[in-house]
Wavefront OBJ file of the C-alpha trace (Angstrom):
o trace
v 11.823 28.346 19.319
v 14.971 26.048 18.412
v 16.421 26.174 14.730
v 14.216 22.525 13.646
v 11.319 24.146 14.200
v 11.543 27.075 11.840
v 11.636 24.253 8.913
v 8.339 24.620 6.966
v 7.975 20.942 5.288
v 4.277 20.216 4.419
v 4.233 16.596 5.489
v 0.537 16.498 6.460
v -0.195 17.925 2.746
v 1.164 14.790 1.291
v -0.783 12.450 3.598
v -3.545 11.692 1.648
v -0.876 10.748 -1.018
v 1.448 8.719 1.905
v -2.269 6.812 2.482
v -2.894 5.913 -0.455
v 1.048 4.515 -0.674
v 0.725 2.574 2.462
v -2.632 0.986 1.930
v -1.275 -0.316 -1.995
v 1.958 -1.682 0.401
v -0.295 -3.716 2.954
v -2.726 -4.868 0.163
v 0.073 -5.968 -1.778
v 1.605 -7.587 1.074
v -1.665 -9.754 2.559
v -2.276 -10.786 -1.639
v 1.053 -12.238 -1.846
v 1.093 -13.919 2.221
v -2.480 -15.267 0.911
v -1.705 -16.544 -1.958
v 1.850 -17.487 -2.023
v 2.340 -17.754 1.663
v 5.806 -17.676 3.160
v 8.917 -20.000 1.989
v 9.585 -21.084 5.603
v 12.481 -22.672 6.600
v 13.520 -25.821 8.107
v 13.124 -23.947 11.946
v 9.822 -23.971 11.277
v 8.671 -27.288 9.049
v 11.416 -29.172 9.891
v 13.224 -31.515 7.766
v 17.301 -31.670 7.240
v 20.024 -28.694 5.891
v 22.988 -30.053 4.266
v 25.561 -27.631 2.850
v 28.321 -29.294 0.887
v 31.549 -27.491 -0.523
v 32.828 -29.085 -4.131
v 35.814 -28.850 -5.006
v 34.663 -27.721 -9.034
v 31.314 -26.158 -9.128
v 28.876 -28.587 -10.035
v 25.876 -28.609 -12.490
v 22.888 -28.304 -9.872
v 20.429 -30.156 -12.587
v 22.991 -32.764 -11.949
v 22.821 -33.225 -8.297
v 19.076 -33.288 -8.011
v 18.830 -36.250 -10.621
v 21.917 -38.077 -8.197
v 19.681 -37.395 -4.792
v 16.809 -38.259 -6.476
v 18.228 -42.204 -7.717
v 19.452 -42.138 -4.065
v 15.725 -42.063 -3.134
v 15.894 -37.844 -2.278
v 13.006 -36.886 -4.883
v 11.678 -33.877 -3.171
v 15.133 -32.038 -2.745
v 15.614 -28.599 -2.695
v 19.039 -27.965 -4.255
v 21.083 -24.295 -4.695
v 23.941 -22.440 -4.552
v 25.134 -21.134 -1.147
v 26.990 -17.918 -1.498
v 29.439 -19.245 -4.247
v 29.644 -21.806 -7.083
v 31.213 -24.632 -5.184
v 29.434 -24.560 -2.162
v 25.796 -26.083 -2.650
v 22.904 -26.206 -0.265
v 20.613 -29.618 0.243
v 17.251 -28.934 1.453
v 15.138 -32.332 2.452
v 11.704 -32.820 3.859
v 10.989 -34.024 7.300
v 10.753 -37.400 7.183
v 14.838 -38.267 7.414
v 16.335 -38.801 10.372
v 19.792 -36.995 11.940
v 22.461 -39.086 9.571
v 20.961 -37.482 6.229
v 24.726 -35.480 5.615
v 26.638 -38.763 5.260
v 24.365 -40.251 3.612
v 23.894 -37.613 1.158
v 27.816 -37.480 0.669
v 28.161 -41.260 0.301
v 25.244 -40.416 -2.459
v 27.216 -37.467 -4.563
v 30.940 -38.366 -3.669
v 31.509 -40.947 -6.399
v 31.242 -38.790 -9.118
v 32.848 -35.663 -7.354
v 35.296 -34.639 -4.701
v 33.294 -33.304 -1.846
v 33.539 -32.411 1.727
v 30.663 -32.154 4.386
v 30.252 -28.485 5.475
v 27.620 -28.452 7.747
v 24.248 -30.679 8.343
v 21.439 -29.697 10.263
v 17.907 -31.616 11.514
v 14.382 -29.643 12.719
v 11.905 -32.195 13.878
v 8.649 -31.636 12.118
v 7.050 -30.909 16.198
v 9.971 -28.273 17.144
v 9.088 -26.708 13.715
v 5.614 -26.495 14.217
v 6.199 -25.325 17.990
v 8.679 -22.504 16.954
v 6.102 -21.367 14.022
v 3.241 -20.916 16.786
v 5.610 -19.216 19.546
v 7.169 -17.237 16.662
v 3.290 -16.023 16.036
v 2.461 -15.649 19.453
v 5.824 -13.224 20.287
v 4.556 -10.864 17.144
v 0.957 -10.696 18.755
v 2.121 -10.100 22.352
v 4.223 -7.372 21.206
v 1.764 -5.173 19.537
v -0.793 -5.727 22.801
v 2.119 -4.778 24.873
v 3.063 -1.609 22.806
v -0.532 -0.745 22.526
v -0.561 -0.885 26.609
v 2.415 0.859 27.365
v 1.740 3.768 25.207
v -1.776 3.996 26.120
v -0.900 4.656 29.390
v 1.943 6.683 28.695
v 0.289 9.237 26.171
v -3.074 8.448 25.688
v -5.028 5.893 23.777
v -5.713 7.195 20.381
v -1.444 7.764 20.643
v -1.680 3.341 21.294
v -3.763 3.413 18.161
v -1.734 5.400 16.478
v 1.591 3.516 17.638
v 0.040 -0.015 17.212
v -0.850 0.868 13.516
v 2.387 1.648 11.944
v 4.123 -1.859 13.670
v 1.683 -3.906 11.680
v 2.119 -1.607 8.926
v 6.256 -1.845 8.756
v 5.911 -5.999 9.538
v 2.920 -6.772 7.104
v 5.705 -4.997 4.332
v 8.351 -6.782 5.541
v 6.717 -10.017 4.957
v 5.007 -8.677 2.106
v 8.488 -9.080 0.368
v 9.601 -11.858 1.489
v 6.424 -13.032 0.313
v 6.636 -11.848 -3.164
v 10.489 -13.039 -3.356
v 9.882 -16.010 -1.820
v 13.320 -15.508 0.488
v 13.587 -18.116 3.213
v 11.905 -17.063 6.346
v 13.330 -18.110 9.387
v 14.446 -17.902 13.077
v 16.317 -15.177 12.149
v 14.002 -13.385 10.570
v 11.903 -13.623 12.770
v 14.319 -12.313 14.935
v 14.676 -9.184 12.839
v 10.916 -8.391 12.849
v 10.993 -8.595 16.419
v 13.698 -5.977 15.814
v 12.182 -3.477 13.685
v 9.048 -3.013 15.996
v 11.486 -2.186 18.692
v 13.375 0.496 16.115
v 9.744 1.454 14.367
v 8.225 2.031 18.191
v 11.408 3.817 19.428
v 10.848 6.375 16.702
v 7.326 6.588 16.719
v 7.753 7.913 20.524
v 9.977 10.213 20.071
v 7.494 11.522 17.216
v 4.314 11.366 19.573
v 6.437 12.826 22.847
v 7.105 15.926 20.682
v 3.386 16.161 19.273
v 1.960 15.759 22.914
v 4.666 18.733 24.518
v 3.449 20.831 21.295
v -0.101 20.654 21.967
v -0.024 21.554 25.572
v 2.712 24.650 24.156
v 1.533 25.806 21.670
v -2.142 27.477 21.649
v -2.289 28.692 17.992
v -2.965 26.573 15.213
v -5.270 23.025 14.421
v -4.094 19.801 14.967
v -2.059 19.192 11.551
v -0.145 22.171 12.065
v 1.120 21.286 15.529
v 2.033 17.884 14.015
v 3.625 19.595 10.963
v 5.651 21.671 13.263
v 6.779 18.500 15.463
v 7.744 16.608 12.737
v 9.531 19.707 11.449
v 11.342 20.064 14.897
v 12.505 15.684 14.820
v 13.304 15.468 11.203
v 17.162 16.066 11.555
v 16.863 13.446 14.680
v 15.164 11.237 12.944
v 17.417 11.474 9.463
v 20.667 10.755 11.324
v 19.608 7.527 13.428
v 18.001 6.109 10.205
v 21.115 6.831 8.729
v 23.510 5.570 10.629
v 21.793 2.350 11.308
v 21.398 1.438 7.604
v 24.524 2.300 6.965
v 25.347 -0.884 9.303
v 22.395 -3.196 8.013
v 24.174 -2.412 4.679
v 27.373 -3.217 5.853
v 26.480 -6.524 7.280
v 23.866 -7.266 4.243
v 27.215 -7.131 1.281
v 29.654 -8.473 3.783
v 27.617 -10.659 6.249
v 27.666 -13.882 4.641
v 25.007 -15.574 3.675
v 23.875 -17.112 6.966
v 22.961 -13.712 8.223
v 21.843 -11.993 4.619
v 18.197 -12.703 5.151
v 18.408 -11.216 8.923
v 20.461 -8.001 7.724
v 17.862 -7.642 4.429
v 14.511 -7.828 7.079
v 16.016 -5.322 9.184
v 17.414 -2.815 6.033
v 13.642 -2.967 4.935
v 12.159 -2.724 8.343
v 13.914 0.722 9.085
v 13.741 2.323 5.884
v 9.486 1.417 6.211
v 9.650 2.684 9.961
v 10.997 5.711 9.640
v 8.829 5.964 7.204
v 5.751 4.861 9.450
v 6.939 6.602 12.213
v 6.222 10.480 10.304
v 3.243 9.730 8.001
v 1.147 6.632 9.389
v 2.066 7.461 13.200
v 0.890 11.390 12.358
v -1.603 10.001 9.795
v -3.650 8.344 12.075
v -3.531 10.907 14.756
v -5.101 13.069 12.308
v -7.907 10.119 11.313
v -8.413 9.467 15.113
v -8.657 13.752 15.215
v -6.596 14.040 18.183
v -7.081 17.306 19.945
v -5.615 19.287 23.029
v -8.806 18.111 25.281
v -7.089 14.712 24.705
v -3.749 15.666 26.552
v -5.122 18.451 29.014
v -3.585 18.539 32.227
v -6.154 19.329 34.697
v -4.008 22.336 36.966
v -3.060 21.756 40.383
v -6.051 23.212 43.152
v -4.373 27.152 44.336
v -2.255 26.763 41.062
v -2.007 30.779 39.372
v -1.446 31.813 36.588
v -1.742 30.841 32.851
v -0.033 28.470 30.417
v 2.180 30.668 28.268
v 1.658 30.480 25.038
v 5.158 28.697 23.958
v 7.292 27.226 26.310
v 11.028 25.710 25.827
v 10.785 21.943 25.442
v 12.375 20.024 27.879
v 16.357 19.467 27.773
v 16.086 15.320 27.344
v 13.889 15.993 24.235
v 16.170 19.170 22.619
v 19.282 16.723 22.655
v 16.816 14.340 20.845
v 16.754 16.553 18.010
l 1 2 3 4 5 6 7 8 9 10 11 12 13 14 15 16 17 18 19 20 21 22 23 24 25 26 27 28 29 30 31 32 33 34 35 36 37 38 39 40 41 42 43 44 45 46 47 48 49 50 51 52 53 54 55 56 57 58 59 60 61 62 63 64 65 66 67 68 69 70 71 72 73 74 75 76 77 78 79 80 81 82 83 84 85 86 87 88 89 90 91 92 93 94 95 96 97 98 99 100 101 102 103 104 105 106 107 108 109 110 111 112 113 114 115 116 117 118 119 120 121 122 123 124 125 126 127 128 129 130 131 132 133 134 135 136 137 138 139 140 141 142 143 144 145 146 147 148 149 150 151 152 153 154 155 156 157 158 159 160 161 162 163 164 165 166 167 168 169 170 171 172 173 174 175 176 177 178 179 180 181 182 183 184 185 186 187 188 189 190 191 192 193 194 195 196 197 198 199 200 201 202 203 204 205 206 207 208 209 210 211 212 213 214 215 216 217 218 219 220 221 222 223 224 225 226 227 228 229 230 231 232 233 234 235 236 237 238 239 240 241 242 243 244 245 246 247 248 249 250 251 252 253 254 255 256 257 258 259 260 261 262 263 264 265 266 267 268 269 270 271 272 273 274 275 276 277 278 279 280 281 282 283 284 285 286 287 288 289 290 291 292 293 294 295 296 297 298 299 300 301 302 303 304 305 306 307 308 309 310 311 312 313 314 315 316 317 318
């Protein structure tokens, strides 16, 4: 056996414990997107984005009670990465000229310059919010697919599972924060089910080579020992790409904070899926070596050893 597998961490003793984490998570998540909802941005309910750069920072009670004499009374108004640069959110209903108009409303009592103005038609936003939905759903049927046929179907289960687990969270938060969720977010979430599934195959190729190598021991053991045997695989690519997320999330800006902040969560809660609600539910679903038997060949001789070296793709995995 390699050196990973001699490790002896219990993670199937703690899933009871990991269940009972994930299921407070999800329920916490589906309160908060029920009650609260999402604060969706202007890609998806359309309306106008002016960001305007002041030479002196500004009192923001101040600028709301100027847009709103102008005739702006439902505008959202905030700070955009520093004290002099301020963000104008504004409903739907004005047209593509809002960001000279809404400097010709603030400039006479400050010195301002036009940074960057932005229209969503209210259809385009309503479009984008029903593709966006649609892209989500068609990944997790085509995950579910491909890994059915790939493994076997309680491993499509078990792989489907954890992506709704690791975006229900992500939402969850930005949920409960009520950070601005859009294109790019969406983006990210996209993202993280490609990281979350990348991991959670790796997990279930090493489970399904363990239980057609190893003869001894029940199902939770094998897993143990597979998870044992990925850990130090696993540990370093998490690593490595937070370390980035956390790079761009401090120094990104703030155009791209949102994006880097849904992916940061996203891996940390995959990598986290991928060991304990990937394994969890191969437990619940009581997986079992008559699931992955491999009927031998007619004339074949011989029997399957009882260990066998795994294959040289999936040591350098490790």
């Amino acid at each position: 056996m390699s050196e990973t597998s001699k490790r002896t961490i219990d993670f199937m003793g703690f899933r009871r414990i990991a269940a009972a984490l994930s299921i407070i998570l999800v329920l916490g998540s589906a309160v908060s997107l029920g009650t609260k909802g999402l604060a969706l941005g202007l890609d998806f309910t359309g309306g106008s984005l002016v960001e305007l750069e002041y030479a002196e920072a500004p009192a923001l009670p101040e600028v709301r009670s100027q847009l709103a004499s102008a005739g702006y009374e439902n505008a959202m108004v905030q700070n955009f990465g520093s004290d002099t640069a301020v963000l104008v959110r504004l409903p739907a209903q004005f047209d593509d000229t809002v960001g000279d108009q809404v400097v010709s409303a603030l400039s006479g009592s400050a010195d301002l310059t036009l940074e960057r103005s932005e229209y969503v038609g209210g259809q385009v936003g309503e479009e984008l919010r029903e593709q966006g939905g649609i892209a989500l759903l068609l990944a997790f049927f085509v995950v579910l697919i491909y890994v059915a046929m790939r493994f076997q179907l309680k491993f499509g289960l078990a792989s489907v599972v954890p992506l709704v687990h690791d975006v229900l969270i992500v939402l969850g938060v930005f949920s409960i924060f009520q950070l601005t969720f859009d294109l790019t977010v969406l983006a990210a979430l996209l993202a993280v089910i490609g990281y979350s599934l990348n991991d959670t195959i790796i997990v279930s190729d090493r489970i399904r080579e363990n239980f057609r190598r190893i003869l001894k021991g029940g199902p939770e053991e094998i897993i143990n020992t597979s998870l044992n045997q990925v850990l130090l695989r696993t540990i370093v690519t998490s690593a490595t790409t937070l370390v980035v997320l956390l790079s761009l999330l401090v120094f990104g800006g703030e155009m791209i904070r949102n994006f880097a902040l849904a992916l940061f969560i996203g891996v940390l809660v995959g990598t986290y899926s991928s060991i304990y609600v990937a394994a969890n539910m191969l437990v619940t679903l009581n997986v079992n070596r008559d699931d992955l038997y491999v009927p031998k060949k007619e004339g074949a001789e011989g029997s399957q050893p009882e260990e066998e070296e795994p294959p040289d793709w999936l040591k350098r995995m490790e």
